[in-house]
C-alpha positions as a LaTeX table, in Angstrom:
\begin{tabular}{lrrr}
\hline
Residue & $x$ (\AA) & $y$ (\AA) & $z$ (\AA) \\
\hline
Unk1 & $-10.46$ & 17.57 & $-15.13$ \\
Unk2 & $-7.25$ & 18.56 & $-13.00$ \\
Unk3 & $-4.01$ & 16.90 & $-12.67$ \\
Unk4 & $-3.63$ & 15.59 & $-9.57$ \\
Unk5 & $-0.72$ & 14.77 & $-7.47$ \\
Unk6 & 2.48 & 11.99 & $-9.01$ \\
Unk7 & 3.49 & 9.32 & $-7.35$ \\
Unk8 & 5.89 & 6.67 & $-7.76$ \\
Unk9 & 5.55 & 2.80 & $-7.32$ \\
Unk10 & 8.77 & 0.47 & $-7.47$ \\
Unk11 & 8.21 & $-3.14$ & $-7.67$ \\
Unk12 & 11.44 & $-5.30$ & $-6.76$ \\
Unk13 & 9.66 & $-8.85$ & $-7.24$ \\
Unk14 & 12.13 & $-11.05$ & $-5.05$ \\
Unk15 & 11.65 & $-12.46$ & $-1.74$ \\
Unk16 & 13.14 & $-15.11$ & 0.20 \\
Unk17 & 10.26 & $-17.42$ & 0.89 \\
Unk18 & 6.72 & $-17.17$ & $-0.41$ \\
Unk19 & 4.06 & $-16.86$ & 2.19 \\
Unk20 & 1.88 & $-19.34$ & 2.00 \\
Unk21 & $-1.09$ & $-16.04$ & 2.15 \\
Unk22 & 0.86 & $-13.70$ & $-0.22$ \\
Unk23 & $-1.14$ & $-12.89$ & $-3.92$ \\
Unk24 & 1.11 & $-10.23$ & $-5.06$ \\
Unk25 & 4.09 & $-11.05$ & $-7.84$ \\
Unk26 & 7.02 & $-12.13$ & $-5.13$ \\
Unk27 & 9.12 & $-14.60$ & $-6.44$ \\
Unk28 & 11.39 & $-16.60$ & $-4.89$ \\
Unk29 & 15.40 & $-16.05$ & $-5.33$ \\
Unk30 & 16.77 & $-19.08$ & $-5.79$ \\
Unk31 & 20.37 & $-17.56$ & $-6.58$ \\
Unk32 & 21.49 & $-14.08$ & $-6.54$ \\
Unk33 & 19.37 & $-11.06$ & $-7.69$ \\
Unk34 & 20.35 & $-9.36$ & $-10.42$ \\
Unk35 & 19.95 & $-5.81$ & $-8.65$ \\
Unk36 & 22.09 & $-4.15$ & $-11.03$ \\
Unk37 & 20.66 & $-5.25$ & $-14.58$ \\
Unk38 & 16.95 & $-4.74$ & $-12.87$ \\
Unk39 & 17.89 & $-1.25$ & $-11.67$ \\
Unk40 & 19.34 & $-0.34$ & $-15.36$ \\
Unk41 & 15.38 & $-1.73$ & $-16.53$ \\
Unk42 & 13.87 & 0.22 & $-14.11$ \\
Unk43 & 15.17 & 3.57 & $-15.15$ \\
Unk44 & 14.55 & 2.41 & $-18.56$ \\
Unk45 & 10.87 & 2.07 & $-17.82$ \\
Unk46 & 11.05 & 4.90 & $-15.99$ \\
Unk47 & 12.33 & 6.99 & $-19.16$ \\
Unk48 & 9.42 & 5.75 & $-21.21$ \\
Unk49 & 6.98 & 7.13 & $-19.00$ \\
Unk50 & 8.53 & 10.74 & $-18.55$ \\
Unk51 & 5.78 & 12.45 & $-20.94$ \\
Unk52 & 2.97 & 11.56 & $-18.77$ \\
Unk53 & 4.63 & 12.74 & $-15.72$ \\
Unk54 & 4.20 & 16.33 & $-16.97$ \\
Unk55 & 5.72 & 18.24 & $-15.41$ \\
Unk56 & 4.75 & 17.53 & $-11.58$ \\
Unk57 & 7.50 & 16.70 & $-9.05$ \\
Unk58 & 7.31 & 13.72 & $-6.99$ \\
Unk59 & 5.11 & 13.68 & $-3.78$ \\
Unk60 & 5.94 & 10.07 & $-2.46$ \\
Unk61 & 8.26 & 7.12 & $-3.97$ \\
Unk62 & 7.43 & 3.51 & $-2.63$ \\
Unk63 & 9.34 & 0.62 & $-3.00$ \\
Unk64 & 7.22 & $-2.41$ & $-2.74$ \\
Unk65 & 7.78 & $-6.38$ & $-3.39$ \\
Unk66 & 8.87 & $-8.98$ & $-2.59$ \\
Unk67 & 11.04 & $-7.91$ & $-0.32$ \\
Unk68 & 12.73 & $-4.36$ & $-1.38$ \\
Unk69 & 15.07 & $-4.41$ & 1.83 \\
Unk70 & 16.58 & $-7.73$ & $-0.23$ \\
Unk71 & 18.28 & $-5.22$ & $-2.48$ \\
Unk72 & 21.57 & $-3.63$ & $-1.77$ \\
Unk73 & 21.44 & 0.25 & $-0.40$ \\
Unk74 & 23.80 & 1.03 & $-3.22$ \\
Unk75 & 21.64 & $-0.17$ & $-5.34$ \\
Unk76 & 18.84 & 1.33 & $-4.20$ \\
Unk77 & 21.15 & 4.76 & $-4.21$ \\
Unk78 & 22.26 & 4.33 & $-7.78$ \\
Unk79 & 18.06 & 3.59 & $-8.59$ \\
Unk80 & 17.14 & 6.91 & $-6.51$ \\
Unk81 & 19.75 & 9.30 & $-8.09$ \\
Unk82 & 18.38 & 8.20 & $-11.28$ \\
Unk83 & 14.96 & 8.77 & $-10.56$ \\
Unk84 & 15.79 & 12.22 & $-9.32$ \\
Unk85 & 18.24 & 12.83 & $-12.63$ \\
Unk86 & 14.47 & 12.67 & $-14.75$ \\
Unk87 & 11.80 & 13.43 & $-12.70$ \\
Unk88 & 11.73 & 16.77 & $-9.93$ \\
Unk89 & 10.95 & 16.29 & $-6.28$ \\
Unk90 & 9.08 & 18.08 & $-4.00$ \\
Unk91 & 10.74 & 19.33 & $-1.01$ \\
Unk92 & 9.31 & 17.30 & 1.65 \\
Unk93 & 8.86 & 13.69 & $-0.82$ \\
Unk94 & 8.36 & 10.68 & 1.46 \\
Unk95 & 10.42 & 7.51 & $-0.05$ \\
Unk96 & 9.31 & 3.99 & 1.47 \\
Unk97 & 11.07 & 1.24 & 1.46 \\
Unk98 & 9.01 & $-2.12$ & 3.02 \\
Unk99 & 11.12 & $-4.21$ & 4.67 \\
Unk100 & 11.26 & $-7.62$ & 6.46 \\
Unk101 & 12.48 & $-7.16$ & 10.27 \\
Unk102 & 15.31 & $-10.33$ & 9.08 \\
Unk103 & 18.69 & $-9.45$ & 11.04 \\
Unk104 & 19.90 & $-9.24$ & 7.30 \\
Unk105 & 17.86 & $-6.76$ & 5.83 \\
Unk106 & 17.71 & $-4.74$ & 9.34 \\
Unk107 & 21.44 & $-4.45$ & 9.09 \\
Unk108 & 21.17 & $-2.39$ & 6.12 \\
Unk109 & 18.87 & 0.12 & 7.29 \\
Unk110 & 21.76 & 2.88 & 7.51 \\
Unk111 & 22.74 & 2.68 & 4.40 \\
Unk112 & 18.76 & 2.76 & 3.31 \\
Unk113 & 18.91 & 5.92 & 5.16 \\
Unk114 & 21.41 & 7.34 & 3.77 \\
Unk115 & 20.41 & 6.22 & 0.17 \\
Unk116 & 17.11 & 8.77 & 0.95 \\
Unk117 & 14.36 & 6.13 & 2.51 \\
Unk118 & 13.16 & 8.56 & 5.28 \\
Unk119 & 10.49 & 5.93 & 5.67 \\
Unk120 & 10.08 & 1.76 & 6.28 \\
Unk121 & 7.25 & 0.01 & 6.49 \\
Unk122 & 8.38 & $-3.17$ & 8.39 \\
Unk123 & 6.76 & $-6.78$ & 8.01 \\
Unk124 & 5.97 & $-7.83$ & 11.24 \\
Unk125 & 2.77 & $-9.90$ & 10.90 \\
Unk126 & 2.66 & $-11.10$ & 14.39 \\
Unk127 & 5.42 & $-11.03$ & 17.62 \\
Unk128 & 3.83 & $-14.93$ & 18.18 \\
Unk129 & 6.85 & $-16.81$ & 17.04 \\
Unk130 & 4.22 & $-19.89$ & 16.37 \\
Unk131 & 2.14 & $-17.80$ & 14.16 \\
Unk132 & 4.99 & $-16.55$ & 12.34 \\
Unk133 & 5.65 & $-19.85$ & 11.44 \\
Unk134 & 2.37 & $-20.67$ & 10.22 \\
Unk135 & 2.49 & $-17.34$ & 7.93 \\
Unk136 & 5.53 & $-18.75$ & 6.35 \\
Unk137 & 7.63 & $-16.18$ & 7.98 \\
Unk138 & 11.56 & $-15.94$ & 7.84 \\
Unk139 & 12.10 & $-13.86$ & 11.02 \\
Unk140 & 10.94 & $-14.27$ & 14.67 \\
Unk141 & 9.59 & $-12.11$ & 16.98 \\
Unk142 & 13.14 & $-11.07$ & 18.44 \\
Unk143 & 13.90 & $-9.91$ & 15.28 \\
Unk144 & 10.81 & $-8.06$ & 14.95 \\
Unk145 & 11.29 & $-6.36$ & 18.03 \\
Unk146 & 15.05 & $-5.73$ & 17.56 \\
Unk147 & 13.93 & $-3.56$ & 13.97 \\
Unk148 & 12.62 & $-0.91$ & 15.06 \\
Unk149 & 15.26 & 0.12 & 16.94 \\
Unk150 & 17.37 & $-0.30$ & 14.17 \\
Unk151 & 15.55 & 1.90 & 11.98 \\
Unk152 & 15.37 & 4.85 & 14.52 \\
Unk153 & 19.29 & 4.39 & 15.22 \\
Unk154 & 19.63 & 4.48 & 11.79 \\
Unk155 & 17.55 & 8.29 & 11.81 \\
Unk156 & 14.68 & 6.73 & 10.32 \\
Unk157 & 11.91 & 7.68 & 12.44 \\
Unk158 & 8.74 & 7.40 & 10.46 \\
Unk159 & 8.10 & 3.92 & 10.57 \\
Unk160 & 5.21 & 1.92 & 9.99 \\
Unk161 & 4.30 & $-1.74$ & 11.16 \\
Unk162 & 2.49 & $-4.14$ & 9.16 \\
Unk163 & 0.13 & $-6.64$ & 11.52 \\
Unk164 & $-2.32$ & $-8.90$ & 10.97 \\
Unk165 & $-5.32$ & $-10.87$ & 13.16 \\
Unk166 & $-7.35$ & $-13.43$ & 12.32 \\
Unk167 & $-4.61$ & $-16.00$ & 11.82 \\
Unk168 & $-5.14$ & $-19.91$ & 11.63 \\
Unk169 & $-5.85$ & $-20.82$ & 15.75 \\
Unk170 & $-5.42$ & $-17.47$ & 16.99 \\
Unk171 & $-7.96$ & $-16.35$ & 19.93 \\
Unk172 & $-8.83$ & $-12.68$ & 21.05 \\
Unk173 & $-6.34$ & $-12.44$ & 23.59 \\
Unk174 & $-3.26$ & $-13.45$ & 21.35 \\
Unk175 & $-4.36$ & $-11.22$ & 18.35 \\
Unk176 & $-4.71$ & $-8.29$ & 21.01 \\
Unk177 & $-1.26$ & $-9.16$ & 22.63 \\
Unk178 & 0.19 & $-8.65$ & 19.28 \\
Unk179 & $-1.38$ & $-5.30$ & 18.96 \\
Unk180 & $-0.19$ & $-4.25$ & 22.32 \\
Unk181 & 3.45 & $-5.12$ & 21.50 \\
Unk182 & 2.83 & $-3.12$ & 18.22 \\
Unk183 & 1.70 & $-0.06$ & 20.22 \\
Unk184 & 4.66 & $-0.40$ & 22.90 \\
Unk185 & 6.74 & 0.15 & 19.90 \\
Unk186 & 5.73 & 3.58 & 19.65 \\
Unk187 & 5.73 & 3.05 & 15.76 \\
Unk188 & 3.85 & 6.70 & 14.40 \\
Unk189 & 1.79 & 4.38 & 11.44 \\
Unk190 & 0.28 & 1.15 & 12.34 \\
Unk191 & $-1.25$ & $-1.24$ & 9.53 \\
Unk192 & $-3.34$ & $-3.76$ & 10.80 \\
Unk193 & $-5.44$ & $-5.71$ & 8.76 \\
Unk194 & $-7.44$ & $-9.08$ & 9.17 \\
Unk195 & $-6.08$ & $-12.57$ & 7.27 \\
Unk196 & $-7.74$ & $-13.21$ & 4.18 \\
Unk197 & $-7.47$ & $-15.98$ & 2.47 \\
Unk198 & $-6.97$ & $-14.91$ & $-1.54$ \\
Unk199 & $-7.14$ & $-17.39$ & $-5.07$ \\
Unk200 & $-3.43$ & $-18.40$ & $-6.22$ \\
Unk201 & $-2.04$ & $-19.11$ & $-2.60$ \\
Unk202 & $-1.21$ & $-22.13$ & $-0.77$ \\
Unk203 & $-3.71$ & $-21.06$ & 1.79 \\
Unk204 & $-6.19$ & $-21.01$ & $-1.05$ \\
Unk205 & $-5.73$ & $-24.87$ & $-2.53$ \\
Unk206 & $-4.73$ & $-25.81$ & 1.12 \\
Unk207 & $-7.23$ & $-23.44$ & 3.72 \\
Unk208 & $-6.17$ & $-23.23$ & 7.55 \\
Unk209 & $-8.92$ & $-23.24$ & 9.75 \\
Unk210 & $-9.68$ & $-19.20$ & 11.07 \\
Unk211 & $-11.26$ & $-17.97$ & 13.85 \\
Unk212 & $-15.12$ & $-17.17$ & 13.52 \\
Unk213 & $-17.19$ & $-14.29$ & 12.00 \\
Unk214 & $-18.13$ & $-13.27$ & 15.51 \\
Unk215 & $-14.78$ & $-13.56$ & 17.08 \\
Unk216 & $-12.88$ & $-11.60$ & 14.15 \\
Unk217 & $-15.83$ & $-8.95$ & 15.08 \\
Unk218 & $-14.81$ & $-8.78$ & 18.37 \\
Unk219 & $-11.01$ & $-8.74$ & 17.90 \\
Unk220 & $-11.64$ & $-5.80$ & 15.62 \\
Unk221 & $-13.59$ & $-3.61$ & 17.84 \\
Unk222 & $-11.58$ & $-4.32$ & 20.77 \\
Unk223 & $-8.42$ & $-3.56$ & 18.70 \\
Unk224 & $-9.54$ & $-0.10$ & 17.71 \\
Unk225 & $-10.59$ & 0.71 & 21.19 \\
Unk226 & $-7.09$ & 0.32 & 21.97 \\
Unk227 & $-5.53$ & 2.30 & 19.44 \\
Unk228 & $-8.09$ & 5.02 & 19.72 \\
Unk229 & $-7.19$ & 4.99 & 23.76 \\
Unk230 & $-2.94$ & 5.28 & 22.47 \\
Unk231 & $-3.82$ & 7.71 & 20.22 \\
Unk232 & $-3.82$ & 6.73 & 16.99 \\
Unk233 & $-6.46$ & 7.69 & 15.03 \\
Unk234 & $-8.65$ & 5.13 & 12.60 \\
Unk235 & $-7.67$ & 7.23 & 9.08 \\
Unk236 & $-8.41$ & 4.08 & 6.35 \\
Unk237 & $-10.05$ & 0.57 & 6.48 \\
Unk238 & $-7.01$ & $-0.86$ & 7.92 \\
Unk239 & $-4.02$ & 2.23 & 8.71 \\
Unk240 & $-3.99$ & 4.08 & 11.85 \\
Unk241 & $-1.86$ & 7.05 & 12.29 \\
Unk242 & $-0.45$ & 9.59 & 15.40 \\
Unk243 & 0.19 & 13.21 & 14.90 \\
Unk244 & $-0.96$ & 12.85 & 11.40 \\
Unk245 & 1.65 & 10.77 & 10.12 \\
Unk246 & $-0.55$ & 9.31 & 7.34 \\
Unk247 & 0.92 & 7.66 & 4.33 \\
Unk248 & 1.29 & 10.10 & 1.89 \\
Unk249 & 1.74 & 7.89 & $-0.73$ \\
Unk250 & $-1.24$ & 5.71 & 0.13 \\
Unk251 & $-3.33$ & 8.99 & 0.42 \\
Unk252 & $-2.83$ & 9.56 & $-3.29$ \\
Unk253 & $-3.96$ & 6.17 & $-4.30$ \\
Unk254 & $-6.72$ & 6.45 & $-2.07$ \\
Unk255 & $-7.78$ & 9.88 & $-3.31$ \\
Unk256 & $-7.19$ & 8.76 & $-6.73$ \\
Unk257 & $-4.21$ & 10.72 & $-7.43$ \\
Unk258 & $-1.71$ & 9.66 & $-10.45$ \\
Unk259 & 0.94 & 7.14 & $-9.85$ \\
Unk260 & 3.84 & 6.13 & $-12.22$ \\
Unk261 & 4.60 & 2.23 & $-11.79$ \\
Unk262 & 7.73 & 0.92 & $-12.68$ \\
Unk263 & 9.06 & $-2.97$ & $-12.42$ \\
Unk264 & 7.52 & $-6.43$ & $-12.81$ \\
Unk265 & 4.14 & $-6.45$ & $-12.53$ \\
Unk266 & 4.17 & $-3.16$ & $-11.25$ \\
Unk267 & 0.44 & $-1.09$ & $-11.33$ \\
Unk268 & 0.35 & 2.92 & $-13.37$ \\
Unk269 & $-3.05$ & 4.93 & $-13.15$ \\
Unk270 & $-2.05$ & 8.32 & $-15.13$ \\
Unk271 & $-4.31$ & 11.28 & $-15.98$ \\
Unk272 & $-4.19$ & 12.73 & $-19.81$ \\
Unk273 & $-5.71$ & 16.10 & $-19.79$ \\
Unk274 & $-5.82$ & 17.10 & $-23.37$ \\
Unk275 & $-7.52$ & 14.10 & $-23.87$ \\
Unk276 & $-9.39$ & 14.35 & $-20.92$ \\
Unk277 & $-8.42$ & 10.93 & $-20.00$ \\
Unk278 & $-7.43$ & 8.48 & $-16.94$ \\
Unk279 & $-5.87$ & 5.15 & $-18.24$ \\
Unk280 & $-4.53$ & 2.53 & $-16.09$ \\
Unk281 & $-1.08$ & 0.44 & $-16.86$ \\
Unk282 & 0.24 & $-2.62$ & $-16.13$ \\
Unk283 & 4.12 & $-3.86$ & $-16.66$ \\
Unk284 & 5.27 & $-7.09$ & $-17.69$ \\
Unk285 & 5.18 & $-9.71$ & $-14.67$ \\
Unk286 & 7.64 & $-12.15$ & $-14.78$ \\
Unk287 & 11.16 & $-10.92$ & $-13.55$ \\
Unk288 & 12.99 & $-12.71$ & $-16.75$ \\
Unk289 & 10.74 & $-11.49$ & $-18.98$ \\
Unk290 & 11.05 & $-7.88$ & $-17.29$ \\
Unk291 & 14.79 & $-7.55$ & $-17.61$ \\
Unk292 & 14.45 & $-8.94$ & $-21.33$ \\
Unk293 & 12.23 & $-5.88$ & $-22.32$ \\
Unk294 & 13.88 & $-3.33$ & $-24.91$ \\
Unk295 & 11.33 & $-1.03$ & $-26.14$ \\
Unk296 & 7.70 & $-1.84$ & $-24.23$ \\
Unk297 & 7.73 & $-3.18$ & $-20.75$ \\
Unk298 & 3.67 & $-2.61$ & $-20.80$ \\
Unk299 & 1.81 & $-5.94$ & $-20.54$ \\
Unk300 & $-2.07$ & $-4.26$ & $-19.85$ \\
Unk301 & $-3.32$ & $-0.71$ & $-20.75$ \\
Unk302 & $-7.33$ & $-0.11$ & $-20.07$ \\
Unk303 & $-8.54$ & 3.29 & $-20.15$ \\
Unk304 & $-11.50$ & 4.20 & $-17.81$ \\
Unk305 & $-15.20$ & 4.51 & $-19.53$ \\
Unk306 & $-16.32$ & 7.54 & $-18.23$ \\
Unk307 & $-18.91$ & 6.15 & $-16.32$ \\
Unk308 & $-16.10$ & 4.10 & $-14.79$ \\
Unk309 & $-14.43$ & 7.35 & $-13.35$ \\
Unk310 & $-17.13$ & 8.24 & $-10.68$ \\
Unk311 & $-17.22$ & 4.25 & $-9.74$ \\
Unk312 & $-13.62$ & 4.08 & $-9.56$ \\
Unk313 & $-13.20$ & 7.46 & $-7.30$ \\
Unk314 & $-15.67$ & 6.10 & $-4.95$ \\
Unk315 & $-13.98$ & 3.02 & $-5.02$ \\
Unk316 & $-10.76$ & 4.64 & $-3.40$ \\
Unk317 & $-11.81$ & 7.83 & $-1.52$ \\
Unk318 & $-14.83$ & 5.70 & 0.11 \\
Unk319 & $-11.73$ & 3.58 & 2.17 \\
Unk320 & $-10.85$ & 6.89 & 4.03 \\
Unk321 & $-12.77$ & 7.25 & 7.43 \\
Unk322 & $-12.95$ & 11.12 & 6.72 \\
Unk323 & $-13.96$ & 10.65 & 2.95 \\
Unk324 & $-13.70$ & 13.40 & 0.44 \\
Unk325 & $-14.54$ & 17.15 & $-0.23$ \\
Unk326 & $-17.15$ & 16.86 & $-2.90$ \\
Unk327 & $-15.62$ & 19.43 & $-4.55$ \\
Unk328 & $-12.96$ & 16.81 & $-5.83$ \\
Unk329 & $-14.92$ & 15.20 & $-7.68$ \\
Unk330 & $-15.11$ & 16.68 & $-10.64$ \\
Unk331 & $-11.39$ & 17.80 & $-11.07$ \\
Unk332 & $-10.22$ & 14.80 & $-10.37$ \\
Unk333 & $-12.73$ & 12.53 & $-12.86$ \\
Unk334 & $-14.07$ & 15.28 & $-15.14$ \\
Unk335 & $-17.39$ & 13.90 & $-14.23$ \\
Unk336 & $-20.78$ & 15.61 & $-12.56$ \\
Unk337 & $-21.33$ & 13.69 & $-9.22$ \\
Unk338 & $-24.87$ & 14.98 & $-9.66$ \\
Unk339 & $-24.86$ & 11.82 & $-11.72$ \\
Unk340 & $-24.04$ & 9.49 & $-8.94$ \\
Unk341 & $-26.68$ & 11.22 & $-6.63$ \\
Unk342 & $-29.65$ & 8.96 & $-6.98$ \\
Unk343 & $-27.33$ & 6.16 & $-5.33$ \\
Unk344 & $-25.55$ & 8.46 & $-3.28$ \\
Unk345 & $-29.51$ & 9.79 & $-1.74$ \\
Unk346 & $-30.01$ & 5.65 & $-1.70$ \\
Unk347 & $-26.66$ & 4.57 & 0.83 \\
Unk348 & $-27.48$ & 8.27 & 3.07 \\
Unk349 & $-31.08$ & 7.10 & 3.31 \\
Unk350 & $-29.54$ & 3.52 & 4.28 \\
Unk351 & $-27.33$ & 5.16 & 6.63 \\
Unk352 & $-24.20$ & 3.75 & 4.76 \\
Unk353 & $-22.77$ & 7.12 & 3.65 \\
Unk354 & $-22.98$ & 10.41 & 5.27 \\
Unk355 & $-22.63$ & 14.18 & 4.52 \\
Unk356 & $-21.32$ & 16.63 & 6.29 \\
Unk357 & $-19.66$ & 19.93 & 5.98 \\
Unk358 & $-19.11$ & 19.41 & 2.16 \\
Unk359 & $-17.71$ & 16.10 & 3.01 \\
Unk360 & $-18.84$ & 12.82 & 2.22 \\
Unk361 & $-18.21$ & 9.29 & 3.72 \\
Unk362 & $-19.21$ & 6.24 & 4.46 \\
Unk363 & $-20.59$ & 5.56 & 8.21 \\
Unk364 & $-19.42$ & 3.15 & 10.73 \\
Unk365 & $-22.02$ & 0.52 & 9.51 \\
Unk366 & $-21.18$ & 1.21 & 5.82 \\
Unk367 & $-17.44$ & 0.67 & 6.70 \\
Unk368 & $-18.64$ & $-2.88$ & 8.11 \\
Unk369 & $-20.63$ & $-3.38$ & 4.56 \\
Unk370 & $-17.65$ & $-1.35$ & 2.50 \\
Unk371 & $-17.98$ & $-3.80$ & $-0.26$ \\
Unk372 & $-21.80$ & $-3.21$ & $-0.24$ \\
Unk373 & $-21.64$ & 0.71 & $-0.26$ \\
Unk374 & $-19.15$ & 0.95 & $-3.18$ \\
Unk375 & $-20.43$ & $-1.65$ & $-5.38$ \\
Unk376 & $-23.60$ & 0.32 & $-5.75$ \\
Unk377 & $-21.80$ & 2.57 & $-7.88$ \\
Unk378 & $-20.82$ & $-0.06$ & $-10.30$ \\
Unk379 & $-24.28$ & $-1.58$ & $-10.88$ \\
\hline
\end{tabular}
């Protein structure tokens, strides 16, 4: 086993609304944020983590939520300076920041910019201003539109777009409009996903009524025709990237590279090599009981059975439309994949997964079935 590449996950758990489709642990701020206690926590948690980091610099940083873009940009100066004070950099380190396109956060993207995010992911959803307001949305599509010119006037020019389709009463041509207007922005990362409906949402205990199997079929392959034809190219289940711009930090997860994971409820996967080891962490989830912490902000730590390694590698690098060298394999799980290969021989015979060149990956058919091809590896 190898050590990979670090990353770095920030969780800032406030938003201003909860989407009525959002499962991840966004809370609503009923009053002000307390940016400047939770950034004191965060390099606190930060500082408990610094022996597993060692001694790699930084490839990406990622500021996820909630809504980050809520925070201040001095704050999220005073957080980044920290994090550089205690852990190195690489040269080139790509720093995200997801943001919501609301005129308020959007006026803050120069000082973002100048804080050291040299990269936003913005929240669009949809330009329909109807569907917006069945997602729960606190912007409309003017505002979605006017962001991205913000960001590149404030010298942010990698920018990437969330979108989704499949939304409650949306048909072909609206979903496809949306991706159109998407594609007109000239954005150099695209993430466009389908609606799903996930346990612990309003959606959930309340469902809206989606379009069909066959029409989310056809939405998809007509969407991809059209980002293949304006050149983007199809690099994960749901990203799609020009010129290469693929998210570094999302290509570490994906490849299962090492990630620290700092705030509430925020995710860790760390490798151990004298132990020969990959463990995965959890923090504490609730905000209050977050910035309470003293001495142990970890709420879950599992480490991996070895024969959970291989499942878990597939797991990831299976999501990439190129796959993986096979010769990563081992370094990065300390495991023989001659020990997957009966079920590897079973998906290639099945024409799920495919070889080729020393790479392997699933096909077109096993992307369709992804949840098929990788849960034969955890059987």
């Amino acid at each position: 086993m190898q050590l990979p590449p670090l990353s770095l996950y920030i969780h800032i758990p406030w938003c201003i609304r909860k989407c009525p489709y959002c499962d991840f642990n966004s809370h609503e701020s009923a009053s002000a944020i307390p940016e400047a206690d939770y950034v004191q926590q965060l390099l606190h948690d930060l500082e408990q983590d610094l022996p597993l980091v060692q001694s790699r610099p930084l490839t990406s940083i990622f500021f996820g939520g909630g809504t980050p873009s809520l925070f201040s940009a001095t704050a999220i100066a005073e957080l980044l300076k920290g994090v550089a004070d205690r852990v190195a950099w690489s040269e080139d380190i790509e720093i995200t920041l997801e943001a919501n396109p609301g005129s308020a956060e959007a006026e803050k993207f120069a000082g973002f910019a100048e804080a050291g995010i040299n990269r936003l992911s913005i929240g669009v959803q949809s330009f329909n201003n109807a569907h917006l307001q069945t997602l729960g949305r606190v912007h409309d599509s003017q505002q979605a539109l006017a962001a991205v010119g913000l960001a590149r006037q404030a010298g942010i020019n990698r920018i990437n777009l969330d979108l989704m389709h499949g939304l409650p009463d949306q048909d072909a041509d609206s979903a496809l409009a949306d991706l159109d207007t998407a594609i007109g922005l000239n954005p150099d990362h695209l993430s466009w996903y389908q609606l799903t409906i996930e346990p612990n949402t309003r959606f959930y205990s309340h469902p809206p009524l989606l379009p069909e199997e066959e029409a989310l079929a056809d939405i998809q392959d007509a969407g991809e025709d059209r980002l293949a034809n304006a050149g983007y190219q199809h690099y994960e289940v749901s990203a799609y990237a020009r010129d290469g711009s693929y998210s570094r930090h999302n290509m570490n997860y994906w490849g299962f590279g090492d990630y620290l994971g700092i705030g509430a409820g925020a995710h860790a996967k760390l490798t151990d090599l004298d132990q020969q080891t990959v463990t995965r962490y959890s923090r504490t989830r609730a905000p209050a009981d977050y910035l309470r912490c003293s001495d142990n902000f970890q709420a879950q730590r599992r480490q991996l059975d070895r024969a959970d390694l291989g499942a878990e590698f597939m797991l990831n690098n299976l999501r990439l439309i190129h796959g993986f060298a096979l010769a990563d394999f081992g370094p990065r799980t300390g495991q023989d994949i001659q020990q997957l290969q009966p079920r590897i021989d079973d998906l290639l015979r099945r024409e799920l997964l495919e070889k080729e060149g020393g790479y392997l990956r699933t096909t077109r058919l096993g992307m369709r079935f992804l949840d098929t091809v990788v849960g034969e590896f955890f059987e």
